[in-house]
Steps between C-alpha positions, in 0.01 A plus 500: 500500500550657787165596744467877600583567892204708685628763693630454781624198430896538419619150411382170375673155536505290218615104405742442246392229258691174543666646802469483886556863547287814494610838411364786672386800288513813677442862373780736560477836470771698273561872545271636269181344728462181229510157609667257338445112591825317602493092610653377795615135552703394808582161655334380824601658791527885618847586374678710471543411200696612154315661239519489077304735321471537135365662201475420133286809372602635152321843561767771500264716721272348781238683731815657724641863437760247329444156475795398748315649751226210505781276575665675766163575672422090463811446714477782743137334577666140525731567742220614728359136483539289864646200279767688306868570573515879372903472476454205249267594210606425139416622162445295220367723155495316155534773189409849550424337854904434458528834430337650804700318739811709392274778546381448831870404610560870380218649727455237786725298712265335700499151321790211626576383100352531194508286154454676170349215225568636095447879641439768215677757642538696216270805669682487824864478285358788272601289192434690180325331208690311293547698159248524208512193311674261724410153407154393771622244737208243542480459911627133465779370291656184538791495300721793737881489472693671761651742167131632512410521824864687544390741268176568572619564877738763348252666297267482795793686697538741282152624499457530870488814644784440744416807721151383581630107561748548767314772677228284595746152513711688758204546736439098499602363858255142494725193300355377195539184268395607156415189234495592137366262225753423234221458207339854619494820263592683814746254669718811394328736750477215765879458470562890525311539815744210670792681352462891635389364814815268551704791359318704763650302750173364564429192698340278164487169313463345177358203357356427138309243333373358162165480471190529221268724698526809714360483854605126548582547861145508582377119389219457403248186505398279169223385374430267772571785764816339639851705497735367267824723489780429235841496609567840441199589710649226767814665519388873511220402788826329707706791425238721668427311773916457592517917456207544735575253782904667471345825615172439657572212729 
């Protein structure tokens, strides 16, 4: 767990377990006077160097006026750092973390590239509920055929409040690779998001995968505390890494 920080103090450096690096957790604060801890790990050297940030949270509403405000003040406060390139931050935000990087695209243009992992966008689309005794979806399914997931995109479409969407896709400037999850209950809303945006003329990407569990981009260690991605997990990590170092390097 975690040790409280005694004021003053502002940041703590910390090992990471079967690692040579340290990450460097420093307390930012957001608008509304709250600090919120952020970790910072950079090679040797003084840089300037590229920077990924990224965010996983499933809370629809953080500590911020809006929770996308967190995020924006994170980077605003990174690019102040002696070590980091301000014109070559990246966004990385898994779920409703997914979701929040088409909504800071809509309100900020300070970040290089972003990439939007399984994002439930259905809030920031203003998709309607689907009607009163529609069969559940369980959130993984492993027997999709692309008849279904056709259909559910066009029921999905048909909701969505089409007014809302493309007001707040048009105001996206910052390129974005989105990544749906073809076994997801909302690979439907993942797949919507690429769509307006590309049909807004927007600067975007798409790549899907099969996979069991939700959140597999971020691997996680066994039983014996050692990483051991699959090859989906393999391929999405790559594909991450070859979007960042197109537009960060």
């Amino acid at each position: 767990m975690p040790k409280p920080v005694a004021n003053p103090v502002t940041g703590v450096t910390e090992k990471i377990p079967g690692s040579d690096l340290s990450a460097e957790i420093i307390y930012v604060e957001m608008n509304d006077g709250t600090h919120s801890p952020i970790a910072m790990m950079k090679p040797a050297g003084n840089g300037r160097f590229p920077l990924e940030t990224s965010r996983q949270g499933r809370q629809l509403f953080n500590r911020g006026p809006l929770e996308y405000d967190d995020a924006i003040a994170i980077v605003k406060f990174a690019k102040t750092l002696p070590y980091v390139n301000p014109d070559r931050i990246g966004y990385l935000g898994l779920s409703h973390g997914g979701e929040m990087a088409f909504k800071i695209g809509s309100e900020y243009d300070g970040l290089r590239c972003m990439i939007s992992v399984e994002p439930a966008a259905g809030e920031y689309l203003g998709v309607g509920r689907r009607p009163a005794g529609s069969l559940q979806i369980p959130e993984t399914r492993m027997n999709v055929t692309q008849q279904m997931m056709d259909q559910e995109l066009a029921d999905t479409r048909a909701r969505t409040n089409m007014t809302v969407a493309m007001e707040r896709i048009n105001r996206i400037k910052t390129p974005i690779l989105v990544m749906g999850r073809i076994n997801d209950n909302n690979e439907p809303q993942f797949r919507l998001a690429y769509e307006l945006a590309k049909e807004g003329g927007k600067q975007v990407e798409w790549k899907q995968y099969e996979h069991p569990e939700h959140g597999f981009i971020f691997v996680t260690r066994n039983a014996k505390g050692v990483y051991e991605p699959d090859p989906a997990q393999r391929q999405i990590v790559a594909d991450t890494i070859g979007y960042f170092n197109s537009c960060l390097k």
